[in-house]
PDB file with SEQRES, HELIX, SHEET and CRYST1 records, atoms N, CA, C and O in Angstrom:
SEQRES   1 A   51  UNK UNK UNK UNK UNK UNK UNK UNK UNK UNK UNK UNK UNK          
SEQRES   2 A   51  UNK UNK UNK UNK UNK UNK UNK UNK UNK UNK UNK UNK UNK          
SEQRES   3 A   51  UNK UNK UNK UNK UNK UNK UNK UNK UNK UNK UNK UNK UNK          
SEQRES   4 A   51  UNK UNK UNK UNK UNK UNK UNK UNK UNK UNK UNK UNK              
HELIX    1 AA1 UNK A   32  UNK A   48  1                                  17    
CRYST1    1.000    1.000    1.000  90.00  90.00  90.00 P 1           1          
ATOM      1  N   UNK A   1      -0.586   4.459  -4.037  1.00  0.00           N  
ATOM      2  CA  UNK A   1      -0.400   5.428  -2.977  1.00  0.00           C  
ATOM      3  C   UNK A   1      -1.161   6.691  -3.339  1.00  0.00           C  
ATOM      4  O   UNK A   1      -1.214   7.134  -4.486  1.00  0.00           O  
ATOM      5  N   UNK A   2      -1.887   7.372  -2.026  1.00  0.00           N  
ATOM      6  CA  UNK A   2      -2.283   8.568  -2.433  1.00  0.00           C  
ATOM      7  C   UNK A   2      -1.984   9.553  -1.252  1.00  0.00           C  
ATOM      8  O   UNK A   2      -1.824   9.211  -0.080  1.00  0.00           O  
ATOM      9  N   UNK A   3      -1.930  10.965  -1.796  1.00  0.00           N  
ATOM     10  CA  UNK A   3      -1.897  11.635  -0.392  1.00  0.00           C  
ATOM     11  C   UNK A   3      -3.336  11.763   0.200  1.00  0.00           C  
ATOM     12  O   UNK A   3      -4.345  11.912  -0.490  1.00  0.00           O  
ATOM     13  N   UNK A   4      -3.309  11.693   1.443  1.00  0.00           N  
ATOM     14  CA  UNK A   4      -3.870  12.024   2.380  1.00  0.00           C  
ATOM     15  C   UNK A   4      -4.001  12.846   3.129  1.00  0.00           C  
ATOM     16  O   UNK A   4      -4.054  12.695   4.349  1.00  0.00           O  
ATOM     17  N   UNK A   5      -4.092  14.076   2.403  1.00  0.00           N  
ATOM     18  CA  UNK A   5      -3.992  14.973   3.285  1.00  0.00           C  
ATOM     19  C   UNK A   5      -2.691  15.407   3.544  1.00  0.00           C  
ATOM     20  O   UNK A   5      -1.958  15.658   2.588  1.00  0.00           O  
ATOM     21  N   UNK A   6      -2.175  15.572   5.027  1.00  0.00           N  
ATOM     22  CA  UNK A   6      -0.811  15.778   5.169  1.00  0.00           C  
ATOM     23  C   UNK A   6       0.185  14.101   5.451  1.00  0.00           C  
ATOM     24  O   UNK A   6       1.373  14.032   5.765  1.00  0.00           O  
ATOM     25  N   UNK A   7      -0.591  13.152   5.257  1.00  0.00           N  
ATOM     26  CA  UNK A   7      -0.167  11.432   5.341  1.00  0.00           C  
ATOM     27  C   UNK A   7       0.069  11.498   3.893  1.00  0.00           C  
ATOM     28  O   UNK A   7       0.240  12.391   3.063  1.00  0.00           O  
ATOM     29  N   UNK A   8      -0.005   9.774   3.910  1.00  0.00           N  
ATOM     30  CA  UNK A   8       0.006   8.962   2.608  1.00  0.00           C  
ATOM     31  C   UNK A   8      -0.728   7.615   2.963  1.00  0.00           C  
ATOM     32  O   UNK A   8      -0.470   6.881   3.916  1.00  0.00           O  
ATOM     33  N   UNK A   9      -1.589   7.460   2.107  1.00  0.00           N  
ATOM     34  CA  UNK A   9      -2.236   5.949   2.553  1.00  0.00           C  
ATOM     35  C   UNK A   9      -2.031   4.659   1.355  1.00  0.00           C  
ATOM     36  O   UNK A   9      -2.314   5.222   0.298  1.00  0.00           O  
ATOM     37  N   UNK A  10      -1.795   3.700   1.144  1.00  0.00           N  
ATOM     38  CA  UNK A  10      -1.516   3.067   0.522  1.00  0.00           C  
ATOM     39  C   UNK A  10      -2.853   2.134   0.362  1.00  0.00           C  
ATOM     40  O   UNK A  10      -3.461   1.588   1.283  1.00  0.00           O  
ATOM     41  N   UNK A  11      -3.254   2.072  -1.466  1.00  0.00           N  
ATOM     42  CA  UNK A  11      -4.540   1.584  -1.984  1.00  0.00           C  
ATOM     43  C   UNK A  11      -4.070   0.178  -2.846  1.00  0.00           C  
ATOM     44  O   UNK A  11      -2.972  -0.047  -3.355  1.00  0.00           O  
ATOM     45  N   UNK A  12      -5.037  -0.507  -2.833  1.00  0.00           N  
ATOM     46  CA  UNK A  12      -4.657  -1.873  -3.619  1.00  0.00           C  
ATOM     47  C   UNK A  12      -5.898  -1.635  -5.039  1.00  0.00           C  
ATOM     48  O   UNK A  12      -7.126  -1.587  -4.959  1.00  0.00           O  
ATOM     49  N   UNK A  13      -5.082  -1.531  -6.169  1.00  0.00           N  
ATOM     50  CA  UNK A  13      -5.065  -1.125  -7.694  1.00  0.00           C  
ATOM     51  C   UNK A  13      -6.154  -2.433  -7.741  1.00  0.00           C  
ATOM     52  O   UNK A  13      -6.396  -2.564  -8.941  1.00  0.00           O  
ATOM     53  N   UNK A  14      -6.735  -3.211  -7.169  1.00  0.00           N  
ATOM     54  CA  UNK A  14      -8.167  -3.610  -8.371  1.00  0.00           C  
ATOM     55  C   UNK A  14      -8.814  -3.358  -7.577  1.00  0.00           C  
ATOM     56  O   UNK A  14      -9.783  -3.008  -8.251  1.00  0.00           O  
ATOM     57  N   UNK A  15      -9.277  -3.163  -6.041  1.00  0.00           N  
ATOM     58  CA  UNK A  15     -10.206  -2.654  -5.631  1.00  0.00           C  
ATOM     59  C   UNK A  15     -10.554  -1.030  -5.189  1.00  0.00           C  
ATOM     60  O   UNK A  15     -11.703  -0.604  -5.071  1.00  0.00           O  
ATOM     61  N   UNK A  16      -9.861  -0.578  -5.067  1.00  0.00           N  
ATOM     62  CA  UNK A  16      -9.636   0.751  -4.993  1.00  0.00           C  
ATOM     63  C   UNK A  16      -9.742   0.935  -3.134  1.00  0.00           C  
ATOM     64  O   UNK A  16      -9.532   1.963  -2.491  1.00  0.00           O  
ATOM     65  N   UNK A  17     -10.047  -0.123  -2.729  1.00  0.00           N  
ATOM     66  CA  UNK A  17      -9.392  -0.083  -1.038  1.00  0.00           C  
ATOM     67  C   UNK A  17      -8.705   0.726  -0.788  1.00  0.00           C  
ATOM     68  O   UNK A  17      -8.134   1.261  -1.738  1.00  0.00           O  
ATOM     69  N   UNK A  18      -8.419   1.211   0.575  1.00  0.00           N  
ATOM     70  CA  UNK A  18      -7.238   1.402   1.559  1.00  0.00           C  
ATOM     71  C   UNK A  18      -6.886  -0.066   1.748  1.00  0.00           C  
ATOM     72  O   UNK A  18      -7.766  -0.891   1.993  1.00  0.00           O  
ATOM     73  N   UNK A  19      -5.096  -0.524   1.592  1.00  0.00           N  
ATOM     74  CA  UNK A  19      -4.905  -1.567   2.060  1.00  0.00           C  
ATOM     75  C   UNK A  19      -5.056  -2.145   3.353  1.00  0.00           C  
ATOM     76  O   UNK A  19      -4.897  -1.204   4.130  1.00  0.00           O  
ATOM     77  N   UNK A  20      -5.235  -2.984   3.881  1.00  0.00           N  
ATOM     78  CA  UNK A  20      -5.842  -3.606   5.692  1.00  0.00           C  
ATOM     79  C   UNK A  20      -4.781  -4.835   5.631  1.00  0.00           C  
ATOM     80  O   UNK A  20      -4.689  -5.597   4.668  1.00  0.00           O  
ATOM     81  N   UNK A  21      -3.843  -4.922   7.041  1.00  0.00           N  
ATOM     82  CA  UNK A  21      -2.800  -5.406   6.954  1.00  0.00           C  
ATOM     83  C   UNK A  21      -2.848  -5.746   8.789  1.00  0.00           C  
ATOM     84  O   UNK A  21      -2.504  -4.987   9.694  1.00  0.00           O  
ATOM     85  N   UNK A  22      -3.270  -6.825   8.862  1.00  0.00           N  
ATOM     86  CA  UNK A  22      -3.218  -7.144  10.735  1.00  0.00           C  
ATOM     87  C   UNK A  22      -4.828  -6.396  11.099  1.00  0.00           C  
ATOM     88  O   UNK A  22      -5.009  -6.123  12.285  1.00  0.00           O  
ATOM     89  N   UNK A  23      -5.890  -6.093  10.179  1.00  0.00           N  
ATOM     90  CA  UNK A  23      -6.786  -5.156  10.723  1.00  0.00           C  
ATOM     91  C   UNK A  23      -6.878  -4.067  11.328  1.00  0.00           C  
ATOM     92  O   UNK A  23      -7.674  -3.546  12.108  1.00  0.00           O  
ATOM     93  N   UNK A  24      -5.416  -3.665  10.578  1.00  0.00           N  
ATOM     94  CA  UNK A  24      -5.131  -1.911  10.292  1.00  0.00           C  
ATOM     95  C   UNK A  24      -4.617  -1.467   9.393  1.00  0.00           C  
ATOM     96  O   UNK A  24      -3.443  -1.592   9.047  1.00  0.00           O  
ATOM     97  N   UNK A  25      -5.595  -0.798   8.835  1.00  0.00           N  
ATOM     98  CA  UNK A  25      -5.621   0.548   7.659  1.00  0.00           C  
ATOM     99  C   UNK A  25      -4.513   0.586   7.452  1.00  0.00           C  
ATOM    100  O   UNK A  25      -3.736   0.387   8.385  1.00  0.00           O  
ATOM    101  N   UNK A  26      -3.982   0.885   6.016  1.00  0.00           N  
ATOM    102  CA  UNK A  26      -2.781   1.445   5.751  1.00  0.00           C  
ATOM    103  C   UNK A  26      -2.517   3.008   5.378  1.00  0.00           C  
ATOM    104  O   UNK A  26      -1.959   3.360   4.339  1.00  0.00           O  
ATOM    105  N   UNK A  27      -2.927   3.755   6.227  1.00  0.00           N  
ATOM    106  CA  UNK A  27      -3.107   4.782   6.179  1.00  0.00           C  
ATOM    107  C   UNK A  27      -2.483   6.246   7.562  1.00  0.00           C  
ATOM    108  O   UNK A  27      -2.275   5.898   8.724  1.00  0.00           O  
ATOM    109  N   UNK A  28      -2.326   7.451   7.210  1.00  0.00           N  
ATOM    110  CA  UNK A  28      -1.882   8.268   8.078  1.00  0.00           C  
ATOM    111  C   UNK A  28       0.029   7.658   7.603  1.00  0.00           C  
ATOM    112  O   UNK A  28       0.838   7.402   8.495  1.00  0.00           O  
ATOM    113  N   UNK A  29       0.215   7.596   6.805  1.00  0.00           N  
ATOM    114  CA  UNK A  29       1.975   7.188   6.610  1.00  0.00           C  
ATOM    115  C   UNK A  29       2.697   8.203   6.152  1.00  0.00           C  
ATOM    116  O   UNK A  29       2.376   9.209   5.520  1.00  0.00           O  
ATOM    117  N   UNK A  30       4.091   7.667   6.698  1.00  0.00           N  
ATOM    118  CA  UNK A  30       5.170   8.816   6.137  1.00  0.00           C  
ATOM    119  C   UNK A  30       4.691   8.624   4.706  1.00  0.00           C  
ATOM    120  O   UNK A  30       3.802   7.865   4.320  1.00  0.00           O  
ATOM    121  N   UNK A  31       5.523   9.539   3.917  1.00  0.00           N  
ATOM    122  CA  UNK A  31       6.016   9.123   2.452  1.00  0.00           C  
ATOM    123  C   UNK A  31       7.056   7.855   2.260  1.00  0.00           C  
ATOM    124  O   UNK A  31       6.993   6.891   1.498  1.00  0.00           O  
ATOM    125  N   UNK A  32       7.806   8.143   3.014  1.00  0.00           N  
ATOM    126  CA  UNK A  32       8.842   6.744   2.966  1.00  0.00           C  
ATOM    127  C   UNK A  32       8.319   5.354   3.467  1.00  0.00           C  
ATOM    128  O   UNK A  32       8.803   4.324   2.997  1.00  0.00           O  
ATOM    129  N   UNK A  33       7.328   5.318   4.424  1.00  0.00           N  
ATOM    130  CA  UNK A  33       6.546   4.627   4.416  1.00  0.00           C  
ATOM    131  C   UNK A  33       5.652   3.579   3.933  1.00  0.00           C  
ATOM    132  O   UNK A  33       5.279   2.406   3.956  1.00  0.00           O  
ATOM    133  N   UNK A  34       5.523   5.131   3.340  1.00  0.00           N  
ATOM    134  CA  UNK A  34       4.197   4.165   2.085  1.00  0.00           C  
ATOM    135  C   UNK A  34       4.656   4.113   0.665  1.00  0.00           C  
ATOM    136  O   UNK A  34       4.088   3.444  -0.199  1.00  0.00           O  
ATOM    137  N   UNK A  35       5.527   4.724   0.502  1.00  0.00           N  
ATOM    138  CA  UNK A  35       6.765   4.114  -0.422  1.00  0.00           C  
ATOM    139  C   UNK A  35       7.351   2.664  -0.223  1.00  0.00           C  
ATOM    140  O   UNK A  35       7.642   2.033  -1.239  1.00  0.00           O  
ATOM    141  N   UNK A  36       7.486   2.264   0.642  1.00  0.00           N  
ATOM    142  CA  UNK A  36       8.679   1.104   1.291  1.00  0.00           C  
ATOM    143  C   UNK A  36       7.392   0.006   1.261  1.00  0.00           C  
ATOM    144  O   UNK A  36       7.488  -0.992   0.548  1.00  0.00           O  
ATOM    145  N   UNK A  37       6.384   0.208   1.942  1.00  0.00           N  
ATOM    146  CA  UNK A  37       5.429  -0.526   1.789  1.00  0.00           C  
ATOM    147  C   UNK A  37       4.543  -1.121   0.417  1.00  0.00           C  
ATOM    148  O   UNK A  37       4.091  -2.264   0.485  1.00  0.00           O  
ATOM    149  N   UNK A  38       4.307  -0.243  -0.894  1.00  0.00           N  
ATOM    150  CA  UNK A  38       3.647  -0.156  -1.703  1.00  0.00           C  
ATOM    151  C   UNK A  38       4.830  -1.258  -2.576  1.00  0.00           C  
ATOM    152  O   UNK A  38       4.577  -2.295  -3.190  1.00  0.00           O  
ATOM    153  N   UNK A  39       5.923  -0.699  -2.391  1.00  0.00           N  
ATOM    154  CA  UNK A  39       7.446  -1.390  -3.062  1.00  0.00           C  
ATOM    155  C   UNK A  39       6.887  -3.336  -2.513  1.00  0.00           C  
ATOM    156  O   UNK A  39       6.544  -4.211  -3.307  1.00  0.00           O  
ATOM    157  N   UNK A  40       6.952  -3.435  -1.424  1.00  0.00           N  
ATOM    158  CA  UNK A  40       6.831  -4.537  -0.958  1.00  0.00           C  
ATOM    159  C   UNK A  40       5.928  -5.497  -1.446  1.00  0.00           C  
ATOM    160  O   UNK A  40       6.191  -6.675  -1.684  1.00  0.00           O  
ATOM    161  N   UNK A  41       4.237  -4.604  -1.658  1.00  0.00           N  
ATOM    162  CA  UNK A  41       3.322  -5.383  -2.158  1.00  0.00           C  
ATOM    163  C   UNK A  41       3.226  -5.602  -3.275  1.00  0.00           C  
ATOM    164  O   UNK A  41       2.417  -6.448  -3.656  1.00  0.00           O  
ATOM    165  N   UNK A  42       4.079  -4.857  -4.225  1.00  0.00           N  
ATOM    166  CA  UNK A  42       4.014  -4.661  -5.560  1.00  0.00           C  
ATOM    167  C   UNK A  42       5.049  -5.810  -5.829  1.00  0.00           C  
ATOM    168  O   UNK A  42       4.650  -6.606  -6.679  1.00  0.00           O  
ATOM    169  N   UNK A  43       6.080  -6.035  -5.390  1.00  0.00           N  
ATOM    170  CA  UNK A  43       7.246  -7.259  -5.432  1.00  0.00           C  
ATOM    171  C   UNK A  43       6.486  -8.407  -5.177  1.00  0.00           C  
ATOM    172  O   UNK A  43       6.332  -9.139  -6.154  1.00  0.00           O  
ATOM    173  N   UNK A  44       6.085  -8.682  -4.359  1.00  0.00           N  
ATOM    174  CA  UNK A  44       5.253  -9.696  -3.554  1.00  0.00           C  
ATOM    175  C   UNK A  44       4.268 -10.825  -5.120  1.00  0.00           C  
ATOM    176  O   UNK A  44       4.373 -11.961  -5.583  1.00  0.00           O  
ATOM    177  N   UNK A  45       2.955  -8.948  -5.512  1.00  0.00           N  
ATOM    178  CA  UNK A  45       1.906  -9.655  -6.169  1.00  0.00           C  
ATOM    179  C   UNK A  45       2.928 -10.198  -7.792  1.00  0.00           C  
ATOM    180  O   UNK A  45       2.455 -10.928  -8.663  1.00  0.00           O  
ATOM    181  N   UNK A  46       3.812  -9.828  -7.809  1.00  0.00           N  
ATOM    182  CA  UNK A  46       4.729  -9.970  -9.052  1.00  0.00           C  
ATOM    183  C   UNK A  46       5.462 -11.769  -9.325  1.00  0.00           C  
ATOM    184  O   UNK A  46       5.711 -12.485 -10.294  1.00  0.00           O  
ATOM    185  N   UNK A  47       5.604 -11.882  -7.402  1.00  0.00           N  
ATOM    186  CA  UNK A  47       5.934 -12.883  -7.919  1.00  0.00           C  
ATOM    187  C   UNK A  47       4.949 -13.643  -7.467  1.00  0.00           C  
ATOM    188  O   UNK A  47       5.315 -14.815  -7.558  1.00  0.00           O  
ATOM    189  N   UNK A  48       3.713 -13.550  -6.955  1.00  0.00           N  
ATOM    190  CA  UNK A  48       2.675 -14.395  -7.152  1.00  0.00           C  
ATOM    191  C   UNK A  48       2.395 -14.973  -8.821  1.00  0.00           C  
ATOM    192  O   UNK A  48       2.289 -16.019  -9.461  1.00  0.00           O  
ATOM    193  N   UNK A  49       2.375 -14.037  -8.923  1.00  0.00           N  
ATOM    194  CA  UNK A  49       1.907 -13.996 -10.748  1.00  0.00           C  
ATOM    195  C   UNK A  49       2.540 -14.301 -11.734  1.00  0.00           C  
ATOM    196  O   UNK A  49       2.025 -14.227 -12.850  1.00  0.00           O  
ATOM    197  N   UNK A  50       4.026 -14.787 -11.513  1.00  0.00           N  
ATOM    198  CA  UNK A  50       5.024 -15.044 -12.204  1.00  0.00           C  
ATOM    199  C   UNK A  50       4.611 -16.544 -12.041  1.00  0.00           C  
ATOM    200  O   UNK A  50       4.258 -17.007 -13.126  1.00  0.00           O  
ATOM    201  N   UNK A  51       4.551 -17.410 -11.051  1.00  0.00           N  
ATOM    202  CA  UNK A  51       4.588 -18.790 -10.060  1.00  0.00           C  
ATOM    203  C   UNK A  51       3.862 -19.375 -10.876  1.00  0.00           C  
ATOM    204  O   UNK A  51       3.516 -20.538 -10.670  1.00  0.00           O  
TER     205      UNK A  51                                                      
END                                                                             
């Protein structure tokens, strides 16, 4: 996650992207937002990688 200004946009840690999710940006977000979201992908690639 980074701020954006007065947003928050949420980045994916090996490419240094903005995340793209339905072919929209993850970007312009609350904080809770992109909190709740970042939580999600981070659970997600964890248990990819566990499997």
């Amino acid at each position: 996650m980074r701020n954006d200004g007065p947003d928050w946009a949420v980045y994916d840690k090996f490419t240094g992207e903005t995340v793209v999710i339905a072919t929209v940006r993850q970007a312009g977000l609350s904080y809770s937002d992109a909190v709740a979201l970042a939580h999600m992908l981070n659970t997600r690639a964890q248990r990819a990688v566990l499997q």
